[in-house]
C-alpha positions in Angstrom: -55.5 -45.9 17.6 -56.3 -45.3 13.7 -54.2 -48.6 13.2 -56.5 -50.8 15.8 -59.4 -49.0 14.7 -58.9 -49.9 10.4 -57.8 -53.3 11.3 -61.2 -53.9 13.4 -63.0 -52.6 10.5 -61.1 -54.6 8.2 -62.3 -57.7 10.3 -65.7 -57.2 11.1 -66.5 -56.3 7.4 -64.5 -59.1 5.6 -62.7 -56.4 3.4 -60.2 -57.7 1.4 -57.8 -54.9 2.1 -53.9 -54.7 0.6 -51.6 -54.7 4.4 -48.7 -52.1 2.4 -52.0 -49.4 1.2 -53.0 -49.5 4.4 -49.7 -48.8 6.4 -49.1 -46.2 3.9 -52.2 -44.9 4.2 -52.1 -44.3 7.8 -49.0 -43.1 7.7 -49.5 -40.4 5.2 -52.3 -39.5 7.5 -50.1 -39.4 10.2 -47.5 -37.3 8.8 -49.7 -34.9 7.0 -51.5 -34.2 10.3 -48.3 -33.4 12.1 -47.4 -31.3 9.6 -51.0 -29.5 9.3 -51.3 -29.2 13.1 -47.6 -26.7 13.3 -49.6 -24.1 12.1 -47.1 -23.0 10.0 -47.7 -24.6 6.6 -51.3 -23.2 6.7 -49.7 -19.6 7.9 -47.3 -19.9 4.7 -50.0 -20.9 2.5 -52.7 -17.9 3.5 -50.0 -15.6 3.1 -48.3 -16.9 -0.6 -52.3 -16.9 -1.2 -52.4 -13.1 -0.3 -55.2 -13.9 2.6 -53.6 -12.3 5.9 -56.9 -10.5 6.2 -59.2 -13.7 5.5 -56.4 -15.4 8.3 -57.2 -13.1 11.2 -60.7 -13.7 10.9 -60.9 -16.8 11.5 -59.8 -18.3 8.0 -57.4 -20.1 9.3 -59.5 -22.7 11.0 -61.3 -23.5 8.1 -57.6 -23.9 5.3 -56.7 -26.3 8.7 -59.4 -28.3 8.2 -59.8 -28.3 4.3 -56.1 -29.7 4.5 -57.2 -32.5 6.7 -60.0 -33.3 4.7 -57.5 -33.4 1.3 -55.2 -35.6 3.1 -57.6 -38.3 4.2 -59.3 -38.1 0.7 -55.5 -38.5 -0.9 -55.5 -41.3 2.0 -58.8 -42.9 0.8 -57.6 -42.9 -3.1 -54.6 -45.4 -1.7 
């Protein structure tokens, strides 16, 4: 769906867009997510960070979604 999605974009607004930044692009987002959405990395990282107690408040939620947000930036820089 994000592949038909970027390539409508890419067509309606005439952007000159490189095809091989764009696969990788939306495959790093792909990957990442899959990754981010375990649960595990961001269990791993509160805990390495010392933050059980910030985790089982709620914290968690908001490291999952900081980590999508970095990995769609990362995407965007591509």
């Amino acid at each position: 769906m994000t592949t038909v999605a970027l390539a409508a974009g890419i067509a309606v607004l005439g952007l000159d867009v490189n095809p091989l930044a764009a696969v990788v692009a939306v495959v790093w987002i792909g990957v990442t997510h899959a990754v981010i959405d375990r649960r595990w990395p961001v269990a791993r990282w509160m805990a390495f960070a010392r933050q059980a107690g910030f985790a089982q408040h709620g914290g968690a939620a908001q490291v999952d979604q900081t980590a999508h947000l970095t990995a769609l930036a990362i995407a965007g820089l591509s």
